[in-house]
C-alpha positions as CSV (number, residue, x, y, z in Angstrom):
1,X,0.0,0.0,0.0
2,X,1.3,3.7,-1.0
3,X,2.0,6.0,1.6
4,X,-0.7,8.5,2.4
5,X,-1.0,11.9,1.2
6,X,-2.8,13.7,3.8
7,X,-1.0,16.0,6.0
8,X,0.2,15.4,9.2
9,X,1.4,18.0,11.7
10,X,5.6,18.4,11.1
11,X,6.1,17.1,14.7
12,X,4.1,14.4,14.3
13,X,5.2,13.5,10.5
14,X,8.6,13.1,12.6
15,X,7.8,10.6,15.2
16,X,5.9,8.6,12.6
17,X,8.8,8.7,9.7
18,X,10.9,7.1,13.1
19,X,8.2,4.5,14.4
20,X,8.2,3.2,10.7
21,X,11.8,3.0,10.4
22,X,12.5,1.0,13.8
23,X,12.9,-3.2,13.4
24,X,9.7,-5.4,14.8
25,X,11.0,-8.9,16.1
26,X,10.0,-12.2,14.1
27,X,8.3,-12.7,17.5
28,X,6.1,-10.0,17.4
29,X,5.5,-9.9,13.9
30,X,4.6,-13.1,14.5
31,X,1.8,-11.9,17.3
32,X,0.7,-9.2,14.8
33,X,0.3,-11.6,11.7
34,X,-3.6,-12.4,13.5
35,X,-4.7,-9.1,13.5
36,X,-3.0,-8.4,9.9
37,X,-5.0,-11.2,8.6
38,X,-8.3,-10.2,10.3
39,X,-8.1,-6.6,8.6
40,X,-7.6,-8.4,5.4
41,X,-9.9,-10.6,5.5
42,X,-12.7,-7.8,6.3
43,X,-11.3,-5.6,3.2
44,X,-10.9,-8.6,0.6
45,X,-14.8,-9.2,1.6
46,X,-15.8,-5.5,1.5
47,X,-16.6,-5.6,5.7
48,X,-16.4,-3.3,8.2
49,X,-13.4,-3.2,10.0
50,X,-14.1,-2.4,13.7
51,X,-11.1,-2.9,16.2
52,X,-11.8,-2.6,19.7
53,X,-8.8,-2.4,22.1
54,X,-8.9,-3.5,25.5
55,X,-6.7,-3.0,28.6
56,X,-8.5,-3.1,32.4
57,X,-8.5,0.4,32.7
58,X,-8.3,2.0,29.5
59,X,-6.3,4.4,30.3
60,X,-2.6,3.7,28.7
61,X,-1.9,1.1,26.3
62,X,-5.2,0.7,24.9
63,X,-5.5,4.8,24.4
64,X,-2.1,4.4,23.0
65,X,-3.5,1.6,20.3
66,X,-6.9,3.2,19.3
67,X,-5.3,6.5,18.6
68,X,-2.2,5.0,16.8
69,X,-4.7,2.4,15.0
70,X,-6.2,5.4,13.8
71,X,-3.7,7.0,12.4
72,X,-2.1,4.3,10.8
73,X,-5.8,3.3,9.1
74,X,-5.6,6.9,7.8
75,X,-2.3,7.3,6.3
76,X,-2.5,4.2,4.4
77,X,-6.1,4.6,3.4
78,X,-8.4,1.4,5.2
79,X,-11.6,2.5,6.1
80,X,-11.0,0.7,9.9
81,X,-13.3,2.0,13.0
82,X,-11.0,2.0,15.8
83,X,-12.2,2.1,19.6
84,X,-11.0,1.1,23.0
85,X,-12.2,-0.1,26.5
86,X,-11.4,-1.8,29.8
87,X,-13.4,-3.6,32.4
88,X,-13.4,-0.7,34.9
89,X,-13.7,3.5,34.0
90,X,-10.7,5.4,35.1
91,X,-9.2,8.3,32.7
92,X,-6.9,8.4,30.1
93,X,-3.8,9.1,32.0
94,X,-2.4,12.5,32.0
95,X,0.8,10.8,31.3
96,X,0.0,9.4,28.9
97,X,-1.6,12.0,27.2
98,X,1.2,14.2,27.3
99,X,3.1,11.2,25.7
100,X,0.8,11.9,22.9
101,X,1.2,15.6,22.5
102,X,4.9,14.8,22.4
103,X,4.9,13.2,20.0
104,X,3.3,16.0,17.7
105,X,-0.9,15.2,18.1
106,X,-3.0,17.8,18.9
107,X,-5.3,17.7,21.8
108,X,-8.0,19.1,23.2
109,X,-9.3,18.2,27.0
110,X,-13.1,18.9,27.8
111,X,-14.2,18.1,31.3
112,X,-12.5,17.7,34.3
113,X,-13.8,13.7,35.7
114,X,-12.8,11.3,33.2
115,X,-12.2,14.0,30.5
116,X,-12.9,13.2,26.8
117,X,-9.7,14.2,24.7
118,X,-10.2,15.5,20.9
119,X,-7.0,14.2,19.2
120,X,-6.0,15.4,15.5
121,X,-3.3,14.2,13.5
122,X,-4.1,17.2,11.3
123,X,-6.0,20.6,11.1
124,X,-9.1,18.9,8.9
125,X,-9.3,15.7,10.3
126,X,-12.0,14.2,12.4
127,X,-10.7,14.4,16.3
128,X,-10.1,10.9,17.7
129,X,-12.4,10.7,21.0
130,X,-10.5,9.4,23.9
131,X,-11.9,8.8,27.2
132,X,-12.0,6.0,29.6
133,X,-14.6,4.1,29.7
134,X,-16.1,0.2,29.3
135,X,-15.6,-2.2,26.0
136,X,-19.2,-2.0,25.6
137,X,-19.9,1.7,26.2
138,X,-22.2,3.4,23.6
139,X,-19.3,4.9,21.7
140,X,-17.9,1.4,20.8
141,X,-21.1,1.6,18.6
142,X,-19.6,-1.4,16.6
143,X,-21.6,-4.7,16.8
144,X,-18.9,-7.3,15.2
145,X,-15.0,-6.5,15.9
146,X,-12.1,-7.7,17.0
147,X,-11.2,-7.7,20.4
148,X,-7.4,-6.7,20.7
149,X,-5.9,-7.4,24.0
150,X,-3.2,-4.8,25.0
151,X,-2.7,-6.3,28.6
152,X,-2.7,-9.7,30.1
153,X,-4.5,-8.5,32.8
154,X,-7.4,-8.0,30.7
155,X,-6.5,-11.0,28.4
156,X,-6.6,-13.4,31.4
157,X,-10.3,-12.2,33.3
158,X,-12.4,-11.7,30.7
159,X,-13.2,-14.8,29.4
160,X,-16.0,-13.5,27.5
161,X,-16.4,-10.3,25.7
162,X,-19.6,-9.9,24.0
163,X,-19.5,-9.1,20.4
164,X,-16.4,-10.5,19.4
165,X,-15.6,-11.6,15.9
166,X,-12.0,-13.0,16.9
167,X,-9.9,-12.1,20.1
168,X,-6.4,-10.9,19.2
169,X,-3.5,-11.0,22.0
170,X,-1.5,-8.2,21.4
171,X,0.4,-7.3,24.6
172,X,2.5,-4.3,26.0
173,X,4.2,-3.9,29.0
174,X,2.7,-1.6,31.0
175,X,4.7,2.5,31.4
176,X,2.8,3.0,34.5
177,X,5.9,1.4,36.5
178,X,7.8,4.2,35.8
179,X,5.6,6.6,37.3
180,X,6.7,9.2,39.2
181,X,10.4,8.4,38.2
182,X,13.1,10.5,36.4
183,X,12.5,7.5,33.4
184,X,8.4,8.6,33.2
185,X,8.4,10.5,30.2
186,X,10.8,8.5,28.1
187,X,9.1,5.4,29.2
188,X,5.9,6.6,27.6
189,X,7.4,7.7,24.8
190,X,9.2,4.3,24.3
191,X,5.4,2.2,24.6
192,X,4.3,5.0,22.2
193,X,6.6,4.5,20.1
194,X,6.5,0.7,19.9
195,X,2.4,0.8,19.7
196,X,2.9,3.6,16.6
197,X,5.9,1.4,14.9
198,X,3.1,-2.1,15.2
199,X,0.2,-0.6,14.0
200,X,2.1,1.4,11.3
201,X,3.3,-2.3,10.1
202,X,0.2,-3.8,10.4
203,X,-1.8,-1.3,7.8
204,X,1.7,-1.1,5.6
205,X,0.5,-4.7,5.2
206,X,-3.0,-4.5,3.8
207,X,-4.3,-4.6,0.4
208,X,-6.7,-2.0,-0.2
């Protein structure tokens, strides 16, 4: 698939031109191969792609995924509804979200207790909605999708997630460790990073 032509903000174009450069493991390409053939499957059959991405309390990795998913969807052209979720309603970490203003997106906070974010990868773009909240929450308006499971946590107590087309494992170790440490910020920046360098791999791979 041909790279996109829409515009993305300079400091974002940056961090993106060095997600897509850095090496993926035959291990984790491996682990990403499921979800690359799922997408492919849905375009070949002219099906809505709907990935869901769950971590317990949608706050880090799962944000991270649904916003990078996003992206990545965009540049290389897949029509793909992305959303995310957890088993209990936190926020999107602050942390986290300043992870994602680092590295070049533009946001937008509106409310104060469990704030929805408005996240642009350009000026004329639809705002990604982020906000914590439960897999099945109304904004996960998708009926069939793909249930993509960011943390093992997650993976390993829900058994059963209503709605499911096919339950993909695709795990990250969790930045939250480094909270409150003189390693915070790059640590988020590093899980950003490798989330952004997956997904842009994974929609580099599909046949439009």
């Amino acid at each position: 698939m041909n790279p996109s032509s829409i515009k993305l903000f300079p400091t974002l174009s940056v961090f993106i031109d060095r997600a897509k450069s850095l090496s993926i493991s035959n291990e984790r390409k491996e682990i990403l191969s499921h979800l690359i053939e799922y997408i492919q499957t849905k375009v070949a059959n002219n099906q809505a792609v709907n990935l869901n991405f769950i971590c317990t309390h949608n706050s880090r990795r799962s944000q991270f995924s649904q916003i990078w998913a996003k992206t990545a969807s965009e540049f290389y052209h897949i029509n793909t509804n992305c959303y995310s979720g957890g088993v209990e309603v936190t926020a999107f970490n602050e942390r986290a979200v300043a992870s994602i203003e680092r590295a070049g997106f533009k946001v937008e906070k509106e409310g104060s207790t469990n704030p929805k974010y408005l996240i642009k990868f350009n000026e004329t773009a639809e705002p990604i909605i982020a906000f914590s909240k439960l897999f099945d929450d109304p904004q996960n308006e998708a009926e069939k999708f793909a249930a993509i499971m960011t943390c093992s946590h997650a993976d390993e107590n829900c058994p059963f997630i209503p709605g499911t087309e096919q339950r993909i494992p695709v795990r990250y170790f969790d930045p939250k460790q480094f909270d409150d440490t003189e390693e915070e910020a790059a640590k988020y920046d590093e899980r950003s990073l490798q989330i952004a360098s997956e997904m842009f791999y994974v929609f580099s791979n599909i046949k439009n």
